[in-house]
C-alpha positions in Angstrom: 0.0 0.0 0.0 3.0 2.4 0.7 4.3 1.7 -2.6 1.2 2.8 -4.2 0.7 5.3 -1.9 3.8 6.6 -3.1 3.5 6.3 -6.8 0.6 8.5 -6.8 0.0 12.0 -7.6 1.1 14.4 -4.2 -2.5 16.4 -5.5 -4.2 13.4 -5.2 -3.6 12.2 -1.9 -6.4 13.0 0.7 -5.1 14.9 3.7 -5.2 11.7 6.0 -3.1 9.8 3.8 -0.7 12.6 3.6 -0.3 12.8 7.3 0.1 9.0 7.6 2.5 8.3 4.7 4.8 11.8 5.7 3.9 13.1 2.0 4.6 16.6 1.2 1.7 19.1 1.4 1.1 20.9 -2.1 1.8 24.3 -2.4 -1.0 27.1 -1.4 -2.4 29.0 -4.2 -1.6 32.9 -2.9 -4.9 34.3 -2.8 -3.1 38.2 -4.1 -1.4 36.4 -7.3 -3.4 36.3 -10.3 -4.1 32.6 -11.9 -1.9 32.0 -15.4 -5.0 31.7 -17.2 -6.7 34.3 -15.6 -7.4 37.5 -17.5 -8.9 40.8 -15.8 -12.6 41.6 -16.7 -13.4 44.0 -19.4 -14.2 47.5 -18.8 -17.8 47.7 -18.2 -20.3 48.6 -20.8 -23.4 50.4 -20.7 -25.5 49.3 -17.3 -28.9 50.2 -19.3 -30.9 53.3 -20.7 -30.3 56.6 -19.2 -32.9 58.0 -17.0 -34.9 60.7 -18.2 -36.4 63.8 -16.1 -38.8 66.0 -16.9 -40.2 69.1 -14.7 -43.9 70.4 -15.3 -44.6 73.7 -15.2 -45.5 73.6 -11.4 -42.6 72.1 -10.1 -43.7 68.3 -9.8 -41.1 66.1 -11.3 -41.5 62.8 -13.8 -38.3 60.3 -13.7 -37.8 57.5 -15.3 -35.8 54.7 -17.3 -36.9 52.0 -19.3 -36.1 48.3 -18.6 -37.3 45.0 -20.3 -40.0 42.8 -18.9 -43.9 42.4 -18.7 -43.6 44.5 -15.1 -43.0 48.2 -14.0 -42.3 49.7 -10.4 -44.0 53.2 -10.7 -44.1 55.5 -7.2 -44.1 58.9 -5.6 -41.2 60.4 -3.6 -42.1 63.4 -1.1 -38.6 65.2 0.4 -40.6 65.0 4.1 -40.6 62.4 6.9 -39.9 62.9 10.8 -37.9 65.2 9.8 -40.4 67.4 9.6 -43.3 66.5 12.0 -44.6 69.5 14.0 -46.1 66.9 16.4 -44.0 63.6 17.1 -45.1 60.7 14.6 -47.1 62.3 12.2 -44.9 61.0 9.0 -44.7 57.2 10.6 -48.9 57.2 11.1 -49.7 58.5 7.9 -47.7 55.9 6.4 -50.0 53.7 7.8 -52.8 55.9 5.7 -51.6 55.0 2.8 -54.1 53.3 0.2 -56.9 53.6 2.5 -59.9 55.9 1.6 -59.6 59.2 -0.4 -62.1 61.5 -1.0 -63.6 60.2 -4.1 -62.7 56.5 -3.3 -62.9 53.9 -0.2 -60.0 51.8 1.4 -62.3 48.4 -0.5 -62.4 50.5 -3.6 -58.4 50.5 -3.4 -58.3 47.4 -2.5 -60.2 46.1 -5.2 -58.1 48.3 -8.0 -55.3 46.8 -6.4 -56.4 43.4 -6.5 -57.6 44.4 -10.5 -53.9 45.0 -11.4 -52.2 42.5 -9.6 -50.4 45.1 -7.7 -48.4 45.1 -4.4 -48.6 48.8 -3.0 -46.5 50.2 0.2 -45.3 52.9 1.5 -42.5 53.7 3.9 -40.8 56.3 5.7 -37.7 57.7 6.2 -36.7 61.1 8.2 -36.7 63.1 4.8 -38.4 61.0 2.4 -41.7 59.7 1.9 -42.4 56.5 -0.6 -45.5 55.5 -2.0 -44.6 52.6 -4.3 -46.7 50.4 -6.7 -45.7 46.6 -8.3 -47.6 46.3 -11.1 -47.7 44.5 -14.8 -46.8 47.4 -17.3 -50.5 47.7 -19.3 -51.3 48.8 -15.7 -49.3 52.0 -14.9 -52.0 54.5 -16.2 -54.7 52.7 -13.1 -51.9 52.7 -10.8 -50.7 56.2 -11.0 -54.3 57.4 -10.5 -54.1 55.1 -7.7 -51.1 57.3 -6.5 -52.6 60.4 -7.3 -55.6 59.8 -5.2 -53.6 58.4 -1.8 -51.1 61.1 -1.6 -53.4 64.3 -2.8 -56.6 63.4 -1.6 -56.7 60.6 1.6 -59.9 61.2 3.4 -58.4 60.5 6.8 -61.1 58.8 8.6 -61.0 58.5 12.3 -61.6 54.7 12.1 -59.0 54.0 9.9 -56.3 56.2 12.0 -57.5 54.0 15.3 -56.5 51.2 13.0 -53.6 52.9 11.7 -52.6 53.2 15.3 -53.0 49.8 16.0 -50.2 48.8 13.6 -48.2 51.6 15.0 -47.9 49.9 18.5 -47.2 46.5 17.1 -44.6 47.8 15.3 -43.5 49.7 18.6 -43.1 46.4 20.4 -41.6 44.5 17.7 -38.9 47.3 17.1 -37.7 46.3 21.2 -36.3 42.7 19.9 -34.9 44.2 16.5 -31.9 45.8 18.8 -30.0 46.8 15.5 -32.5 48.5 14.7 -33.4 49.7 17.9 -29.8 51.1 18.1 -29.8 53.0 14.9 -32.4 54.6 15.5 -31.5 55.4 19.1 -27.6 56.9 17.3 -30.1 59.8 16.0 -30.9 61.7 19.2 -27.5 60.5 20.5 -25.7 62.2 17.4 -27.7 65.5 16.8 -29.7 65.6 19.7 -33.2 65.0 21.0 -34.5 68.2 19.8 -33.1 68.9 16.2 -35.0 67.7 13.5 -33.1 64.4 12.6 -33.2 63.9 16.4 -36.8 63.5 16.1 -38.4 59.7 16.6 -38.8 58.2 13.1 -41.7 56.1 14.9 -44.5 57.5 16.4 -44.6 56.3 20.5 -48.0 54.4 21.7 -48.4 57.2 24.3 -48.4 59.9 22.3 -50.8 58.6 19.4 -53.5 60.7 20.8 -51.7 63.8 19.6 -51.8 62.5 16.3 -55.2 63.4 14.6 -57.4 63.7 11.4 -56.5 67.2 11.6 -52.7 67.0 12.3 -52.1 64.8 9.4 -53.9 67.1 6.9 -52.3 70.2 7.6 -49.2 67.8 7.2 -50.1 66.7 3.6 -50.9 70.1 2.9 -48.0 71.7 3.9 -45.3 69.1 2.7 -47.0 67.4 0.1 -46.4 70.0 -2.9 -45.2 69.5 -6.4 -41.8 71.4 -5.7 -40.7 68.0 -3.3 -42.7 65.5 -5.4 -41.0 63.3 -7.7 -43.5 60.8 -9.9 -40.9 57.9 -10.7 -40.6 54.6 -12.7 -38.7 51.7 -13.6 -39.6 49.9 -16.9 -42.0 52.4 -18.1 -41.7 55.0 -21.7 -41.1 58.5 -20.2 -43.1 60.2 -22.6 -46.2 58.1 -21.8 -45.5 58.7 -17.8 -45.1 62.4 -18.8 -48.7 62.4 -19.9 -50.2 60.6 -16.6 -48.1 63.0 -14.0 -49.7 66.0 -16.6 -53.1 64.2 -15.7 -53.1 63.9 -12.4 -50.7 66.0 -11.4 -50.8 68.9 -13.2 -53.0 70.6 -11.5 -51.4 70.8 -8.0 -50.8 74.2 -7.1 -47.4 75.0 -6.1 -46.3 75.3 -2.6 -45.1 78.9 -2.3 -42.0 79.4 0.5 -42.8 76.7 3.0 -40.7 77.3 6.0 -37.4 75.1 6.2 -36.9 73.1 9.6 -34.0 74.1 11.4 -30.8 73.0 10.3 -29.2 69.9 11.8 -25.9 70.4 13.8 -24.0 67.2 14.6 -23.4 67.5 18.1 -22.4 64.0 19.7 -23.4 62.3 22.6 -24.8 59.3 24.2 -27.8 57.0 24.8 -28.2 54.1 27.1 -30.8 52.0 27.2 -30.9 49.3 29.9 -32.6 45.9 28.8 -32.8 42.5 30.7 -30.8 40.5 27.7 -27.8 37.9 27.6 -26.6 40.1 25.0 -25.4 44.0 24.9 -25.7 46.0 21.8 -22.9 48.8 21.7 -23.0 51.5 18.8 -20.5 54.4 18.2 -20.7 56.8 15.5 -18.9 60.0 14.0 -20.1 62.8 12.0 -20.2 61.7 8.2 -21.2 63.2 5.5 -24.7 64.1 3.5 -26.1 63.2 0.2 -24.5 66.0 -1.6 -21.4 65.8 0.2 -17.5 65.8 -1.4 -17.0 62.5 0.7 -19.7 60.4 -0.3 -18.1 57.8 -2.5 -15.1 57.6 0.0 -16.9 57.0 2.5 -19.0 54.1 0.9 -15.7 52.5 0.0 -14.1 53.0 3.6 -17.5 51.2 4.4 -17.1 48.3 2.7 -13.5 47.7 3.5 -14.4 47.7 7.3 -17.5 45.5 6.0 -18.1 42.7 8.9 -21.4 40.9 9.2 -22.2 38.1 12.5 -20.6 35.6 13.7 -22.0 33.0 11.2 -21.7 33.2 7.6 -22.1 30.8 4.8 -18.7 32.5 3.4 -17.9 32.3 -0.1 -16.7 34.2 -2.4 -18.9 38.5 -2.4 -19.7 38.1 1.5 -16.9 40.3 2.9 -15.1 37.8 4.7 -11.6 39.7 4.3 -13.0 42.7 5.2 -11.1 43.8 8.5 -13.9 43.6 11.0 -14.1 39.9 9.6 -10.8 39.4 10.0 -9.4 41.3 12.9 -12.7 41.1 15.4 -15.1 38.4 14.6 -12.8 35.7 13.9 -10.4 36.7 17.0 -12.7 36.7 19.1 -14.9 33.9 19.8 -17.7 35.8 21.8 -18.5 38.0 19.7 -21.9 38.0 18.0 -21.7 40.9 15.2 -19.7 43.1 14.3 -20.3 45.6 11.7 -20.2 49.1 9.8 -23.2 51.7 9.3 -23.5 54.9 7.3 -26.6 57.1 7.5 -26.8 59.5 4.9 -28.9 62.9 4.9 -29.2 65.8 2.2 -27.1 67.9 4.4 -25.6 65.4 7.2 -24.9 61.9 7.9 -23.1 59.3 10.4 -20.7 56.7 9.9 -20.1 54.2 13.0 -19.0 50.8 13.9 -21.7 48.4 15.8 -20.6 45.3 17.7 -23.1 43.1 19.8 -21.6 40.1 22.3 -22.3 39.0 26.1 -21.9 42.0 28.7 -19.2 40.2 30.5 -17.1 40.3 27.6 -17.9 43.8 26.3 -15.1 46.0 27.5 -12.9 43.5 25.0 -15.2 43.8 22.3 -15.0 48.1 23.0 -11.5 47.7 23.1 -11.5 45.7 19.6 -13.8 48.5 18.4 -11.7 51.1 18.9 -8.8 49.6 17.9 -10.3 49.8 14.5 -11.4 53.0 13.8 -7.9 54.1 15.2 -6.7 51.9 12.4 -8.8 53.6 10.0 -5.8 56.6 9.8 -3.4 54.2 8.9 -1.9 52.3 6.0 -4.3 50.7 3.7 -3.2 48.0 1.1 -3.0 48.0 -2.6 -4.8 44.7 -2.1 -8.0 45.8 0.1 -8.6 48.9 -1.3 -8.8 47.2 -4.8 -11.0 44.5 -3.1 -13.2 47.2 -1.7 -13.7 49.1 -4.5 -14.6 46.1 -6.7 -17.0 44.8 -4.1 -18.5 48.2 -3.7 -19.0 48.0 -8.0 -20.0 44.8 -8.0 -22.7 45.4 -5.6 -23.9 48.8 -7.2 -24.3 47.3 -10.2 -25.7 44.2 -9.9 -28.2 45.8 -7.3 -29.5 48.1 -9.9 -30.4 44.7 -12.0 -33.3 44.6 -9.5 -36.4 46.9 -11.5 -37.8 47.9 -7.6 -34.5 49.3 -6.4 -33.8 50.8 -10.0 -37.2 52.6 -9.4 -35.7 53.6 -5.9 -32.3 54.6 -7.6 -34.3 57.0 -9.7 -36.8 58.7 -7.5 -34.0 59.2 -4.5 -31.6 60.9 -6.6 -33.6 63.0 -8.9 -35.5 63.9 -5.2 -32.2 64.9 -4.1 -30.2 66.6 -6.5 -32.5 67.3 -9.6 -31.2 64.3 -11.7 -30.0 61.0 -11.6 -26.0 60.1 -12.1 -26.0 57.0 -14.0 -24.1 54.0 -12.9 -21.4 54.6 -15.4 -20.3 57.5 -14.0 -20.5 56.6 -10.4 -18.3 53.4 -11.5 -15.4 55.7 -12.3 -15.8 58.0 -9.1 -15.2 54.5 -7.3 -12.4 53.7 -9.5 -10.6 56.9 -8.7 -10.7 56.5 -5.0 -7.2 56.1 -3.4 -6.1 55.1 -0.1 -4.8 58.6 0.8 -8.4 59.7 0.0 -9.6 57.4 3.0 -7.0 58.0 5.4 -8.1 61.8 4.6 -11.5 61.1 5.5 -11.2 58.7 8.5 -9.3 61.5 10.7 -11.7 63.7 9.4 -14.5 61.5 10.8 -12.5 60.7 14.0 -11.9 64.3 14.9 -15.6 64.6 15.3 -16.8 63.9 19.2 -18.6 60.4 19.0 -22.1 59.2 19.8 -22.8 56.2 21.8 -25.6 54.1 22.0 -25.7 51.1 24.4 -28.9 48.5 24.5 -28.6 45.9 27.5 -26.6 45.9 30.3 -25.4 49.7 30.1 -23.1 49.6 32.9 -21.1 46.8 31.0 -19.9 49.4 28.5 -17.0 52.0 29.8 -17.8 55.5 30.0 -18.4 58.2 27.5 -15.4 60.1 28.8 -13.2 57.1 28.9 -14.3 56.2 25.3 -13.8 59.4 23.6 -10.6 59.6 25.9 -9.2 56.2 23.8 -9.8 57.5 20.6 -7.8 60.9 21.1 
């Protein structure tokens, strides 16, 4: 059996035989050296057909880009949210109005168009956008922006439906206590700008103070915010020209706004949140002041995102999930208790925060903080030829192949042209990613670190070390 053993192949020996017969273990692949027969992938073509935006004469704005396919995603985009809520909640409940009944239709009537087309509708909110999105087949799009025109120009607000509005509201309260990632986002808002400012505000609208929220709050809401100027009628997989028509239709006629008064501009201030849970596990969030939507940074700061990457401590691995990113490598698989480890950004028009989140049991959290830190310090530091190419390809790859998806194509196009007036196609972000350097993230991770941080701790709170103590470690 030796002699066979040794006659065959090294390759081809299984790693017990190799270990009992003292044969020699091939030769690793370097992971950094490109195989022989391995050529680099072409420069990228043309992701699809440009967007198109068109203004009416009243300010309301009609964007949109054709894709193949039997199916269109067609929507509104309104620049408000809790932003800009006079009472606490008002955005997040009349989410929760959406599709229900209008003055010339009833919440079955919707329904029942709904259920004609074959259409999913939703809405969301954000803290400076509003989306009220429909998934319908394309011979549809004429019934399902009249659908749109009628829940976001004319709801009816009926008392009944808001007490069932507000029923959903309060599940979704309790639901948001045992999604503590979420719950921790959302707490880094009044940690980072404070309670008070406008992004500070509560995105969802608290059980107690539902009361406050009324038929008449939410119409002088819709009145006030919901005006042609910060409207944006959008589309994926749809002719412009024929969309151009239906906004002209049914949204012509919207008066313009005149000079609504503009909320009070955020200041990132810092600070910290702690909120003390009975769990096995304590969540632990610390963020810096980033940079907005129409900020220099933005595309540095997405690829200094992915290179930190991280995820939980399970993964399926493979090649695309970020397992050499450096909180992979340098936190998660070092240390065996921790439970996640990741990056956020939060972006704004004007604003935004970018942060580090980490989640493991409150006996070992001053080790997990320590790791943390450790880090961000890092951040200033060297960077690679190797991860900042893996970054940026990941950060391409992902842009890209995300925008294959018609829904998030539709989001593409509505956020953007909402934002800045038009829509930069994926060609063009491509080569701003491309032309990031490493010097261009060292540049903006002191830039981030000189800002004071924000702290939010779920759980045990007194497991995590002190604000002082913290911003003391990363000086």
């Amino acid at each position: 059996m030796a002699a066979l053993a040794k006659r065959l192949p090294r390759t081809v020996l299984p790693p017990l035989s190799r270990a009992m017969w003292g044969a020699v273990e091939p030769a690793a692949q370097s992971l950094i050296v490109p195989l022989s027969n391995y050529s680099e992938p072409p420069v990228m073509t043309k992701a699809g057909a440009p967007a198109k935006v068109t203004t009416l004469a009243n300010g309301f704005k009609v964007a949109s880009c054709e894709m193949t396919g039997p199916a269109t995603t067609v929507g509104v985009y309104v620049e408000t949210g809790s932003k800009f809520d006079s009472v606490p909640g008002t955005a997040h409940v009349l989410q929760h109005m959406a599709f229900k009944s209008s003055t010339s239709k009833s919440a079955l009537m919707m329904v029942r168009d709904a259920e004609m087309m074959g259409a999913a509708v939703s809405c969301t909110t954000g803290r400076e956008n509003m989306v009220y999105q429909v998934d319908t087949l394309t011979a549809s799009v004429p019934a399902a922006v009249a659908m749109l025109a009628e829940t976001t120009l004319r709801p009816k607000l009926l008392a009944w439906e808001l007490q069932e509005a507000g029923s959903t509201v309060e599940a979704e309260a309790s639901s948001m206590k045992a999604n503590h990632m979420a719950l921790v986002q959302e707490l880094m808002h009044p940690a980072a700008y404070g309670a008070a400012s406008p992004l500070g505000k509560p995105l969802m609208a608290k059980p107690s103070s539902l009361g406050d929220v009324d038929p008449s709050v939410l119409g002088a809401f819709v009145s006030t915010q919901f005006v042609p100027e910060k409207m944006v009628l959008a589309a994926a997989g749809y002719d412009h020209d024929e969309l151009v028509s239906l906004a002209k239709k049914y949204f012509g006629g919207l008066p313009k706004g005149g000079a609504a008064a503009a909320p009070p501009k955020d200041s990132y201030v810092g600070g910290e949140v702690r909120l003390l849970q009975e769990e096995p596990v304590t969540h632990f969030a610390i963020g810096f002041e980033g940079t907005g939507w129409k900020g220099a940074d933005l595309v540095p700061l997405c690829v200094l995102n992915t290179l930190m990457g991280g995820g939980t401590s399970f993964s399926a691995g493979g090649p695309g999930k970020g397992m050499y990113t450096r909180l992979y490598q340098n936190v998660l698989n070092r240390l065996p208790f921790v439970q996640a480890a990741s990056v956020f950004n939060s972006f704004y028009n004007e604003t935004g925060v970018f942060g580090v989140y980490g989640a493991a049991p409150a006996s070992e959290m001053g080790s997990l903080v320590s790791a943390l830190l450790d880090e961000l310090k890092k951040m200033k530091g060297a960077i690679s030829a190797e991860e900042l190419a893996r970054a940026k390809m990941q950060l391409k790859a992902s842009l890209l192949m995300n925008l294959e998806s018609r829904p998030v194509l539709f989001e593409d196009i509505g956020r953007q042209v909402l934002t800045y007036g038009a829509r930069t196609e994926p060609e063009a972000l491509v080569k701003q990613i491309e032309a990031v350097t490493a010097a261009d993230l060292t540049k903006v991770a002191t830039k981030l670190l000189k800002s004071p941080p924000s702290v939010v701790v779920v759980g045990d709170t007194t497991a995590v070390p002190r604000y002082d103590i913290i911003a003391k470690a990363l000086a």
